[in-house]
ZAMARGU-4260 file (C-alpha; in steps of 0.2 Angstrom, whole numbers, plus 5000, padded with zeros to 4 digits):
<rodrens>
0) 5110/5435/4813 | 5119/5419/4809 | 5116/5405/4799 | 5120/5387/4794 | 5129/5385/4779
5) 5130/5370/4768 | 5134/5362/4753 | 5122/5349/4742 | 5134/5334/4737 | 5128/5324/4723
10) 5133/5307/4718 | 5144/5316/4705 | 5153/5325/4712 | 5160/5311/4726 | 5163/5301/4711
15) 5174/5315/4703 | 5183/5313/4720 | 5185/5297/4722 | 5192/5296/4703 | 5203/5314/4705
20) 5194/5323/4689 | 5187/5340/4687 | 5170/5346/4690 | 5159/5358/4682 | 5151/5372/4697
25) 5135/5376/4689 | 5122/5390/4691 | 5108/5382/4699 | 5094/5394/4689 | 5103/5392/4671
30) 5113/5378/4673 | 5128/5384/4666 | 5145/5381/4670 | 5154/5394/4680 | 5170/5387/4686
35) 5178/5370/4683 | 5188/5364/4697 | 5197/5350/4704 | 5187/5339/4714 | 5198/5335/4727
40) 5205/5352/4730 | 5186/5358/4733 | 5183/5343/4745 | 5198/5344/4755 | 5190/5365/4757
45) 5176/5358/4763 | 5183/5347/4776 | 5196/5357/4782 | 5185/5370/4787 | 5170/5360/4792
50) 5184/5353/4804 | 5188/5369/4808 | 5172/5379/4814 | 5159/5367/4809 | 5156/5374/4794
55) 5150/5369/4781 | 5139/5355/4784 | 5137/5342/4770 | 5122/5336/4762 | 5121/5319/4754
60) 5108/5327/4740 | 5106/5311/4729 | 5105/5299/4744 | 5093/5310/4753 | 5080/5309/4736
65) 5085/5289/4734 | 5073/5289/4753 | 5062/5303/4751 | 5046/5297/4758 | 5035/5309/4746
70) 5045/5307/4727 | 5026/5311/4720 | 5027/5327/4730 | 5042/5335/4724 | 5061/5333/4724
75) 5071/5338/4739 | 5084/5351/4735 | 5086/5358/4751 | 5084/5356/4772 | 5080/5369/4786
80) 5092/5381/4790 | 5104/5369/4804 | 5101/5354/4790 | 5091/5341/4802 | 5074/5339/4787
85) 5076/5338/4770 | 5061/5347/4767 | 5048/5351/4751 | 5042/5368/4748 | 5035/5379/4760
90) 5037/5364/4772 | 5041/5368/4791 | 5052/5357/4804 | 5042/5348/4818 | 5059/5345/4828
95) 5060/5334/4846 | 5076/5328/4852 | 5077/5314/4866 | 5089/5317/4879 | 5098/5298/4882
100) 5110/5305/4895 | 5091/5301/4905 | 5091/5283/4900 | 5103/5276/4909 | 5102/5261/4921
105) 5110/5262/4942 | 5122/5249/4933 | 5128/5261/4917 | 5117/5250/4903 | 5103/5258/4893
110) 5084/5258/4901 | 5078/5254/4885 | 5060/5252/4893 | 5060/5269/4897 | 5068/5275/4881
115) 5053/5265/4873 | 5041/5275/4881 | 5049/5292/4880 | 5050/5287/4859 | 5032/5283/4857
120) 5026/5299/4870 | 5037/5311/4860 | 5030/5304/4842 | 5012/5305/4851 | 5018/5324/4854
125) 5028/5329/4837 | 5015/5324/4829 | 5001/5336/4841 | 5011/5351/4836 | 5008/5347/4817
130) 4987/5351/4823 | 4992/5365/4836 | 5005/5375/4828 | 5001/5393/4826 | 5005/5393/4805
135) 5009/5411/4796 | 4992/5418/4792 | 4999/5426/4779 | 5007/5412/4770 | 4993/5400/4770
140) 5007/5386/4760 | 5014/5383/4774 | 4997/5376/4783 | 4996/5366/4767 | 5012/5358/4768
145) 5013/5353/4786 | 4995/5345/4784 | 4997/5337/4769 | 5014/5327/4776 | 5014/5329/4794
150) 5033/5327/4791 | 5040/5326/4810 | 5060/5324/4816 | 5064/5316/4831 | 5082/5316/4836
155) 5092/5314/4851 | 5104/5322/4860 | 5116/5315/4874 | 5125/5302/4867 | 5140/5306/4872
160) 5137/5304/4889 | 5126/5289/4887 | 5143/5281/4881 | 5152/5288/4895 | 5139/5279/4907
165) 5140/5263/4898 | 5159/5263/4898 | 5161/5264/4878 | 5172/5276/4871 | 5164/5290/4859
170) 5169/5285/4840 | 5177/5268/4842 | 5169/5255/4830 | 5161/5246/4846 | 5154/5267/4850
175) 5146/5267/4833 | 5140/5249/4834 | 5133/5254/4850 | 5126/5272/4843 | 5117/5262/4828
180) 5108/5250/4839 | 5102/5266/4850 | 5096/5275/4836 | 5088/5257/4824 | 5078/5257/4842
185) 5071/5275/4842 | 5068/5273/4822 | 5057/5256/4826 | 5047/5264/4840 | 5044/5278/4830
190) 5038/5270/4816 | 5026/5256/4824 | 5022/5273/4836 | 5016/5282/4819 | 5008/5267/4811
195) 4995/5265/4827 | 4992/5285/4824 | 4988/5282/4806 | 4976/5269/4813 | 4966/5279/4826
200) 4967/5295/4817 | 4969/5290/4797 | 4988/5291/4789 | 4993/5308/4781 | 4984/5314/4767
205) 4998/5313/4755 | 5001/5293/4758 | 4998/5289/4741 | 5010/5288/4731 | 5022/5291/4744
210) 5033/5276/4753 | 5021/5270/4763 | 5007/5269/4751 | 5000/5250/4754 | 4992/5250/4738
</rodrens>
């Protein structure tokens, strides 16, 4: 069996990179310091062989807490094993990914009315699972957790050959510009998507104190 393996970067430590100091490896249970390294050094381990065999990933710890959704829930320290969802306790990953290489025009632009569609139809769906998902009996947390957030991730897949159709090369600044348009698009439908379901079927039980809270 294999597994993902990552690494939780604080704000700290890029800023011991960034100024070339040490920094203190702690045990995570006692928070003691085991080791005190060169930041640098460390970083430039992690990118080599993250480069290498895609291993390991990196995850942005602080940042991903500065957007947690649900701070009065708990404090993110961790994701699913391949890193898409930051996730709380006991909390499962209700994962879709959109396939744009099928949202393409005869004339190599985006269909954006149907990647519209397919946006809100997979929210409608992500979002079904959360009710029909077969939980663990015997970890009745689990049920709990997915109820109580009906935390769902859509992603996409394709990309790379959408840009191929388009005639935009993969990773130049006009490929990126591109890729953030594609993707602010999915996040708006998805968003306006999930704010009609919170109309017709009530918003997550956890709403207050979350993000979202309108109070």
């Amino acid at each position: 069996v294999n597994f993902n393996i990552s690494v939780a970067i604080t704000d700290e430590f890029m800023a011991a990179v960034r100024d070339d100091t040490d920094f203190h490896l702690r045990n995570p249970r006692d928070g003691k310091v085991w080791r005190t390294v060169r930041a640098r050094d460390l970083f430039a381990k992690i990118v080599k062989y993250a480069h290498h065999n895609g291993e390991p990933g990196a995850l942005f710890i602080d940042a991903a807490n500065r957007s947690n959704p649900v701070p009065h829930l708990y404090e993110l320290e961790a994701t699913n094993p391949c890193g898409e969802q930051f996730l709380g306790g006991y909390e499962n990953c209700c994962l879709g990914s959109i396939n744009l290489a099928r949202h393409v025009t005869p004339d190599g632009g985006v269909d954006w009315p149907r990647l519209q569609e397919s946006v809100e139809l997979a929210t409608v769906f992500l979002d079904n699972v959360v009710d029909a998902n077969q939980y663990v009996p015997a970890v009745p947390e689990i049920k709990e957790a997915a109820l109580r957030a009906r935390r769902i991730g859509l992603g996409i897949m394709g990309l790379g050959d959408l840009m191929f159709q388009a005639g935009i090369r993969y990773g130049s600044p006009e490929g990126e510009e591109f890729a953030a348009q594609v993707v602010e698009f999915i996040r708006y439908h998805a968003m306006q998507t999930s704010i009609a379901l919170a109309r017709d079927r009530g918003p997550f039980p956890s709403i207050q104190g979350s993000i979202y809270d309108p109070d």
